[in-house]
N, C-alpha and C positions, 0 to 999 in steps of 0.2 A: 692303339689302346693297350695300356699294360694291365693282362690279366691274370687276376689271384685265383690259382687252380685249388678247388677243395675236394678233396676225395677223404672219405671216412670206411677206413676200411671194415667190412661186416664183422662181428664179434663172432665166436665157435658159434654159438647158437643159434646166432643170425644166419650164418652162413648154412650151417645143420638144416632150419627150416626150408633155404631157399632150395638146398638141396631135393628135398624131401618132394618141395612143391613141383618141382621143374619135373622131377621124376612121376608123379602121380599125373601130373598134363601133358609129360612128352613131349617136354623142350630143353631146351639151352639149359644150364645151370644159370647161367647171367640175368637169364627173363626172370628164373624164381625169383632172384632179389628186386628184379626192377618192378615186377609185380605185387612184392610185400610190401616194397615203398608205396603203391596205390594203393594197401589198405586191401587189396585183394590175396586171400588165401588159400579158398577151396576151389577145387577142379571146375567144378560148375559157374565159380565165382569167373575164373579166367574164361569159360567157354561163352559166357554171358557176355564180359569185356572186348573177346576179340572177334564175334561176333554179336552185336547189339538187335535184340529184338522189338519191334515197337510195340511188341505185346505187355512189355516192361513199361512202357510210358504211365506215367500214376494220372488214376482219375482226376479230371479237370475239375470235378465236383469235391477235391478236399482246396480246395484254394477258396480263402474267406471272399464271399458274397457272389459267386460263383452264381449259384441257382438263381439269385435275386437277377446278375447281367443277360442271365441268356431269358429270363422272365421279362424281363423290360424290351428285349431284344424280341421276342415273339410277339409281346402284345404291338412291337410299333409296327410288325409288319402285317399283324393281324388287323391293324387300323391305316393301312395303306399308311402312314408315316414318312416325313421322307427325314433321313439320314441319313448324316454326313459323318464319315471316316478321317480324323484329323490326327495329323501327324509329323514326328521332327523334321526337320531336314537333312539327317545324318543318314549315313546307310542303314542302321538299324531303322529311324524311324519309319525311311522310304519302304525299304520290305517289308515291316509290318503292315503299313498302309496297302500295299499291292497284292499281300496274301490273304488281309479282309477284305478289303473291295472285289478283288477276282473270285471268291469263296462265296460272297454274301448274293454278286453279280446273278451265280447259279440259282438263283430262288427268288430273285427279288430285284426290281428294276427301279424303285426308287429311292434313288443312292447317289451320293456324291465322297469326294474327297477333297480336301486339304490341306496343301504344307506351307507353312509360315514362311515369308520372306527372312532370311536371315538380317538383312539390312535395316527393312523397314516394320516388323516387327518383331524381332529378336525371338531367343528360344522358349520353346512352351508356347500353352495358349496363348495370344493378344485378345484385345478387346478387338483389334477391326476384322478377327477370325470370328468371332462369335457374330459381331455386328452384321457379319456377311453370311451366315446362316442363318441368322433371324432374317435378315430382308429376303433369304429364298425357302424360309417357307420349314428348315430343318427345324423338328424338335428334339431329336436323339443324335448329340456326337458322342462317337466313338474313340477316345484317343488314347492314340498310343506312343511309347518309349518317354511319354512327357505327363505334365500336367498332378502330379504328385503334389506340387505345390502349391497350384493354380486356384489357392483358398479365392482370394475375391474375383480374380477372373469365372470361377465356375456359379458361386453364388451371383456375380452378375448376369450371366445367362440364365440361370433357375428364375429370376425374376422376369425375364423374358420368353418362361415357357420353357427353356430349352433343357431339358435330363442330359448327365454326364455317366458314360461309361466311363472310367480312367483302366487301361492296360498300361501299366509302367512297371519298371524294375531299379529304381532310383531309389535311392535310401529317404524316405516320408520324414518331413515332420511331425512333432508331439502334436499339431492340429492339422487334421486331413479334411478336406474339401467339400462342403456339402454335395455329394453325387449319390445317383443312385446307387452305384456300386463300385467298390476298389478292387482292381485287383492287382496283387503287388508282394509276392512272392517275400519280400525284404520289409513289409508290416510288421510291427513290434507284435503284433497278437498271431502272426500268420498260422497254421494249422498245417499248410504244404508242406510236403516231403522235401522238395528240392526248391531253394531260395536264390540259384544263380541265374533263372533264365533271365534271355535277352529279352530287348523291349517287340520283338518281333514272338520269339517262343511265349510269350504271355499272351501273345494275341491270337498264336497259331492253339494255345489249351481254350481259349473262348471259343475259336472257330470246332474245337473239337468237343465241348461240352453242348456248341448248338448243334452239331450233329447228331450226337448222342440221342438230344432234345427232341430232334423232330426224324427220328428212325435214318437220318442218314449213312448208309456204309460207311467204314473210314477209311476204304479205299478211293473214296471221293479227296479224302483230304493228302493222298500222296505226292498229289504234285504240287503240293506247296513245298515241300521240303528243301529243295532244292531254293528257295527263298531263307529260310528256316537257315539252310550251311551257308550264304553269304551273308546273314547276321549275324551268326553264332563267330563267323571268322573272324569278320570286320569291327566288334566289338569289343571282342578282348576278353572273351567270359572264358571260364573254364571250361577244358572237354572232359569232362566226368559226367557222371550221372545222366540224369535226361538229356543234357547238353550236346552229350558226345551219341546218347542213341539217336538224336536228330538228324548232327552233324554226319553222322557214321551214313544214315541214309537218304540226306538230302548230297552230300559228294556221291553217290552212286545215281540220285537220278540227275543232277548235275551234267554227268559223265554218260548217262547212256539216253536222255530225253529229258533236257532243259526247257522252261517257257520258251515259246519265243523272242521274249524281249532278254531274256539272260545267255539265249543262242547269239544273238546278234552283238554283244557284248564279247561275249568269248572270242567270236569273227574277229571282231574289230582289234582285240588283246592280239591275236596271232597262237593265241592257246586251242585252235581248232582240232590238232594233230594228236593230241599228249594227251593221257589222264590228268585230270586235275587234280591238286590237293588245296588244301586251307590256304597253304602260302599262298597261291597263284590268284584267292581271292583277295586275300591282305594287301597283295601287290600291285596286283593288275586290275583285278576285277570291280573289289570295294572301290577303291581312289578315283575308278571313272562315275560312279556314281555320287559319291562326295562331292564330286566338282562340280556336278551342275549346281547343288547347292549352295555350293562357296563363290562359284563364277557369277552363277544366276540365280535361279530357282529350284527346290526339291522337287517341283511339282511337275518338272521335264521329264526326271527320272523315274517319277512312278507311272507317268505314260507308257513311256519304256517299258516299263516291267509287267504293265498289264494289256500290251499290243499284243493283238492277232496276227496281224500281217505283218510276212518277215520282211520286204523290200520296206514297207515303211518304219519297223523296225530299226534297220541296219541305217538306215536314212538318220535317225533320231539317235542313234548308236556312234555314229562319225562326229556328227555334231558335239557329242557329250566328248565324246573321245578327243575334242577342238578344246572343250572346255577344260579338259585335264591337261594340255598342253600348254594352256596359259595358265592354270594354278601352279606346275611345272615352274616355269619360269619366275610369278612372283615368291613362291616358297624358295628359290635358290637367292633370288634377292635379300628376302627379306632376310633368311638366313644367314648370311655375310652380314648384314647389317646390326644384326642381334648378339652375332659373335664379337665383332668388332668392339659393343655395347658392353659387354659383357668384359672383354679383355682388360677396358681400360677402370673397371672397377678398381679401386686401389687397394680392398680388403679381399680379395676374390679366395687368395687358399685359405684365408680363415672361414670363410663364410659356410654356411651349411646348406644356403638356399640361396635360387638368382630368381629376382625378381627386374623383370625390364618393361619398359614404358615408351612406345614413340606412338605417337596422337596420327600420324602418318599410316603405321601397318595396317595390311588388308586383312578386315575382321575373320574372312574367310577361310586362312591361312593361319591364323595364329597357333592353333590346336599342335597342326604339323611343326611349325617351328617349335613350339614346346617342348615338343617330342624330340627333335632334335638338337637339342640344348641337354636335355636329359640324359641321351645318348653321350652328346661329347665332353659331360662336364660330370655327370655321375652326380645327381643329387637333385633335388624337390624342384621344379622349377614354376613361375608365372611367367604369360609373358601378356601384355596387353595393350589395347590398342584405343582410341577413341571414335564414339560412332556416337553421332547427332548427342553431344554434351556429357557422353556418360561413358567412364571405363570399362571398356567388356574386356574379359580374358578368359585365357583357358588353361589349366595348370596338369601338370603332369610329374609322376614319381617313380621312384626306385625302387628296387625290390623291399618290400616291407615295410613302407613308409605310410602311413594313411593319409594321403594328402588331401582327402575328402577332408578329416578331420583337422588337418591344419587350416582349412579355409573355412568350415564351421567355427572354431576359435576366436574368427576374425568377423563373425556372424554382423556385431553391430556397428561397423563400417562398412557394410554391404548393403545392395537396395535387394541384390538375392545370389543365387548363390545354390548348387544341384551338383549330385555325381555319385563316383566308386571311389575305391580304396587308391584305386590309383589316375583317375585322372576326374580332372572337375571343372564347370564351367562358373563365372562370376561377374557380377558388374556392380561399380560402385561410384559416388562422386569421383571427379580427377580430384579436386583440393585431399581427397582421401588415400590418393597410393603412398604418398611417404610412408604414412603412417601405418599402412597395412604393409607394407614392404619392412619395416621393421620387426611389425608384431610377427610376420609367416618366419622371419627370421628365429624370431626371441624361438616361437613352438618350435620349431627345428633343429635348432640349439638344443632344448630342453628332452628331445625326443627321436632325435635321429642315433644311429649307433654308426660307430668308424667301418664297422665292415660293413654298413647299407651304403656308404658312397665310396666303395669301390667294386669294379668290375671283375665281379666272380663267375668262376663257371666250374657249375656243379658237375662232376665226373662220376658217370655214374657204376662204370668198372674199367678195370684195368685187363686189356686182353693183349694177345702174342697174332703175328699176321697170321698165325697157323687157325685162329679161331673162326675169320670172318672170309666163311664160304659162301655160297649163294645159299645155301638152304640155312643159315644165320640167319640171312640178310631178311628171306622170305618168314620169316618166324619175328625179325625184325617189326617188318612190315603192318604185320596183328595190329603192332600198339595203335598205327594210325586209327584217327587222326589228331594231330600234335596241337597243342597250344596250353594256354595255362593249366596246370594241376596233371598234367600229360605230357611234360617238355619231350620234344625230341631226344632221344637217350644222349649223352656225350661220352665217348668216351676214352682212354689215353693208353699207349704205348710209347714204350721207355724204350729209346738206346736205339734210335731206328739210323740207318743211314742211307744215302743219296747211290742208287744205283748205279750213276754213270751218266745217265740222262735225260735226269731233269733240268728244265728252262725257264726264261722267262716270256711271259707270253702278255697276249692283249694289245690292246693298241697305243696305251700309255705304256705298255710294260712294265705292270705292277701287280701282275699275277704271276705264282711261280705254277707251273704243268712239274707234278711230281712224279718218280718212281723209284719207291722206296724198298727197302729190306729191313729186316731187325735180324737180331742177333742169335734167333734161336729158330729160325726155319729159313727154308731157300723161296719162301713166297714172295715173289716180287708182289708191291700192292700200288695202282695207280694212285692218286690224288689231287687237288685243285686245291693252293692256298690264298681266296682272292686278296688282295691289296697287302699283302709280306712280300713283296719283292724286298724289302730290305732284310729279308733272311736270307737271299739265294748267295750272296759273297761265303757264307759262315757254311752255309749248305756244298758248296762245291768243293769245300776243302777235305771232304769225306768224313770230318770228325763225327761225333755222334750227337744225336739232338733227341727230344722228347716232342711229341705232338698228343696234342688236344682235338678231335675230329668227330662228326656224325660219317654216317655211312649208309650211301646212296646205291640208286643203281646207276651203272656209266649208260649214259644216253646213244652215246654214239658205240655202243659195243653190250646189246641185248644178252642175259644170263652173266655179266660180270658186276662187280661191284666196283665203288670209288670211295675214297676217303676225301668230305668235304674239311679240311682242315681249317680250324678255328686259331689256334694259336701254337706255335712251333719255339721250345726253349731250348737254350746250346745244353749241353749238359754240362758240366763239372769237371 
C-alpha cells in the first residue's frame, strides 16, 4: 500500500504551549503536543489521562430513564420475576450479556440468557426470542448492544406481558420502542456526559446504578471490567473519556486476575506469558469469541465467559478456538473470491464505493471480508450475501466517511438497517441491490473527499534517534491504551540509513530485521518492517531513506526499544 504521509508542523504558539505543558507535568516536549491534540492542557488534566480513576466515571443516574430501569429491575426481583438477559451475537453483545447475568447472578437466581441465532433469526430481537421467553415463563428482558429499533418486535411482547429494558449504543430512530426504559447514550434528547460507550459499557452503568440502588459496594462491580476492556477493544469505540477509564482498568484486571472463562481464552491465544494490550484483544482474543457466533452460536461464548470451572472452561475454550479456525479458512476464501469480484469491475478507479453480491457467502463472515476490502481498496464498502430470500450485509468505511449515513439514505430499499459512523449492518429484497448499489454509489460520489480514500498516516512528530531512550518510551507508554480518538503516536525520521546489517527475515521473507543510524547521532536503533521486503534491494545500497514507525519495547531484549516500521521512502 502506498501511503500519503501528513505531518502539520506546530505553529510558534502551538509549539510555545506544548512546551510550556510538558514542562509543568515533567515530560517530553513531544507529549505536550501529543496531549494538546487530546484536548488535554492542564497538569492535573494529564495526571487524570495517564492515570484514569473510576472515581471519574459519571453517575449512571444522568443517563435518561435510568432510575425508571433499575426501578423495574427491583420491583421484578422484588416479585420473584423471572428475567431473561438478551443479547447480540457479536463480541460486544456477548460481554455485555456475561457482565449482566454474572452481576445480577450475585443477588438473584431467577435469570436467564439469550443470543439470537445469526442464521435463523438474524440481528436484534426476533420474534422466536420473545416467543421463547413467554413460553418460559420471563416477564422482564434485558437487552443489550441491540434492540433500538426493535419498534414492533418490543410492542409484540408488551402484549404478551413481557417489559423491555433496551441497553444499546446504536444511533435510534425518530420512533423508539414501546419499553419501559431506553437507555442509549446516542438518544437525540440524551442528558449523558459521554455518548460513545459500547453496547457492554451501557449495561456495565445499569449494573452500577443497581448497585448504587440497593447499597452495593462498587468494588463488587470490579471484576467486570476486564469484560468492559474486551468490549471496549473489540468494538471500535473511542479510548477517551469513560471508555479509556474502563478500558485503562479493565487491561489491568485482564492482566493481573481475569474471569475464568477470559483465563482460558487467553491459555488457548498463547498470550499466557506477556502483558496484554487492546491489540491482543482485537487479534486474538475478540475473533475467538466472534466465531462461535458466526461458526455457531453466541450463546457458546457467553457460557464461556460466565464458567466457574477452569478445566471445563479451557474444554469450551479449544472448541471456540476450533471455531475461529474454520471462520479462518472461510474468511480467506471468501476473500479471494470478493477480490477477484471486485477486480473485474469495469469502472473500479472511477468508483467511490464497492458494492458485491454472491448469494453463496457465509453470512458469518461478511462483516470481516468488508473490512478487508476497505483495507485493500481504501474506500465505503458493502458486501452481501443471501440468507433464507433476503440480502444481509455488512458495510464498512474509511476514515471520515459516515457510512452509517450512506446506508440510511438508501433507508427505503431496505427491510432495515442499524450501526456507527463507520460500520453498519443491513438487509433488503435481492431484486433490490442493483438499485441500492447504485444509489450508495451516487451518496459517495456526492460526499466522499479524495483524501478519505487514500491511505494516510498521520505523523505525529518528527524526532532524531538521539530522542527515543527507554525513559521516552516509558513516558510513551502513559498514553496507553491506543485505539480511536488515542491512536498509537506515529512518528517519522529523515535521512536514516542501514547499518550494515540489516535482513530479510520470516519464512516467506518478507520482513526486513532492521539496524538503522540517521545522520545526526551514533545511536544505532533496532527495527521490524513487516511485509517491505521489497525495500531491502534500495536499503542495502547504503543510500538514505525516510521511515514512518510506532515505537515498542524489544521483546526479546527487556529495557530496549524497537521501531515497529510502517512505511520506509528512498529520499531524493
Amino acid at each position: 500500500m502506498q501511503y500519503k504521509w501528513n505531518y502539520v508542523k506546530p505553529s510558534p504558539e502551538a509549539a510555545a504551549e506544548a512546551e510550556e505543558l510538558s514542562q509543568r507535568a515533567g515530560i517530553h516536549p513531544v507529549f505536550g503536543k501529543l496531549l494538546l491534540d487530546r484536548g488535554i492542557r492542564e497538569p492535573q488534566e494529564v495526571k487524570r489521562f495517564f492515570k484514569p480513576q473510576l472515581t471519574d466515571l459519571h453517575d449512571p443516574f444522568l443517563m435518561n430513564d435510568m432510575q425508571r430501569a433499575v426501578g423495574r429491575l427491583n420491583d421484578a426481583m422484588a416479585h420473584k420475576e423471572r428475567i431473561m438477559i438478551y443479547g447480540d451475537y457479536d463480541v460486544d453483545g456477548c460481554t455485555a450479556v456475561a457482565l449482566v447475568y454474572k452481576f445480577l447472578l450475585q443477588y438473584y437466581a431467577n435469570l436467564d440468557y439469550y443470543i439470537p441465532d445469526r442464521y435463523e433469526e438474524g440481528y436484534g430481537i426476533s420474534k422466536k426470542g420473545v416467543d421463547f421467553a413467554y413460553e418460559t415463563g420471563v416477564k422482564l428482558i434485558i437487552v443489550l448492544d441491540c434492540g433500538i429499533k426493535a419498534v414492533e418486535e418490543i410492542a409484540y411482547a408488551k402484549d404478551l406481558g413481557i417489559d423491555f429494558i433496551i441497553c444499546d449504543h446504536h444511533v435510534p430512530d425518530a420512533v423508539l420502542p414501546p419499553a419501559v426504559a431506553i437507555l442509549n447514550p446516542k438518544r437525540t434528547d440524551n442528558h449523558y456526559p459521554y455518548d460513545h460507550l459500547s453496547g457492554c459499557g451501557v449495561g456495565f452503568k445499569l449494573m452500577q446504578a443497581f448497585a448504587v440502588s440497593n447499597g452495593i459496594e462498587f468494588n463488587k462491580l470490579m471484576e467486570l471490567l476486564d469484560l468492559c476492556a474486551v468490549s471496549i477493544a473489540s468494538d471500535i469505540v473511542p479510548i477517551m473519556g469513560e471508555n479509556r477509564i474502563l478500558a485503562w482498568h479493565g487491561l489491568r484486571r485482564l492482566n493481573s486476575n481475569p474471569s475464568v472463562g477470559l483465563q482460558a481464552i487467553i491459555e488457548v491465544c498463547g498470550l499466557s506469558e506477556r502483558e496484554l494490550t487492546l491489540n491482543d484483544i482485537i487479534f486474538k482474543i475478540g475473533p475467538r469469541i466472534n466465531a462461535s457466533g458466526r461458526i455457531q452460536n453466541g450463546k457458546e461464548a457467553v457460557k464461556l465467559l460466565v464458567e466457574q470451572d477452569y478445566s471445563a472452561a479451557v474444554e469450551m475454550a479449544e472448541r471456540i478456538n476450533l471455531f475461529n479456525e474454520m471462520r479462518k479458512d472461510i474468511d480467506k476464501q471468501m476473500t479471494e473470491q470478493a477480490v477477484n469480484h471486485v477486480k473485474e469491475m469495469p469502472d473500479l478507479e472511477d468508483r467511490k464505493s464497492i458494492v458485491v453480491f454472491n448469494k453463496e457467502w457465509h453470512k458469518g463472515v461478511i462483516g470481516i471480508v468488508a473490512s478487508r476490502l476497505t483495507e485493500q481498496y481504501y474506500r465505503p464498502v458493502v458486501v452481501l450475501t443471501e440468507s433464507e430470500g433476503v440480502a444481509t450485509g455488512s458495510a464498512r468505511s474509511v476514515s471520515g466517511f459516515d457510512v452509517y449515513g450512506a446506508v440510511r439514505s438508501c433507508a427505503d430499499l431496505l427491510d432495515n438497517f442499524g450501526g456507527h459512523t463507520y460500520a453498519a449492518g443491513l438487509s433488503m429484497r435481492v431484486e433490490n441491490v442493483p438499485e441500492f448499489a447504485r444509489r450508495f454509489e451516487e451518496y459517495a460520489e456526492n460526499h466522499i473527499l479524495d483524501e478519505q480514500m487514500e491511505a494516510t498516516l498521520e505523523v505525529d512528530a518528527v524526532l532524531d534517534f538521539s530522542d527515543i531512550t527507554f525513559d521516552f518510551y516509558r513516558q510513551l507508554r502513559k498514553f496507553a491504551p491506543f485505539g480511536p480518538d488515542n491512536a498509537r503516536p506515529t512518528f517519522c525520521t529523515h535521512r536514516v540509513y542501514d547499518y550494515g546489517t540489516s535482513k530479510v527475515v520470516g519464512r516467506g521473507q518478507e520482513h526486513i530485521k532492521l539496524e538503522l543510524v540517521d545522520n545526526k547521532s551514533n545511536t544505532v536503533m533496532n527495527g521490524i518492517a513487516f511485509g517491505q521486503s521489497s525495500q531491502a534491494r534500495y536499503i542495502k545500497t547504503k543510500r538514505a531513506f525516510d521511515i514512518c514507525y510506532s515505537i515498542e519495547e524489544n521483546t526479546h531484549k527487556r529495557g530496549e526499544v524497537q521501531l515497529q516500521i510502517v512505511d520506509i521512502k528512498p529520499c531524493e
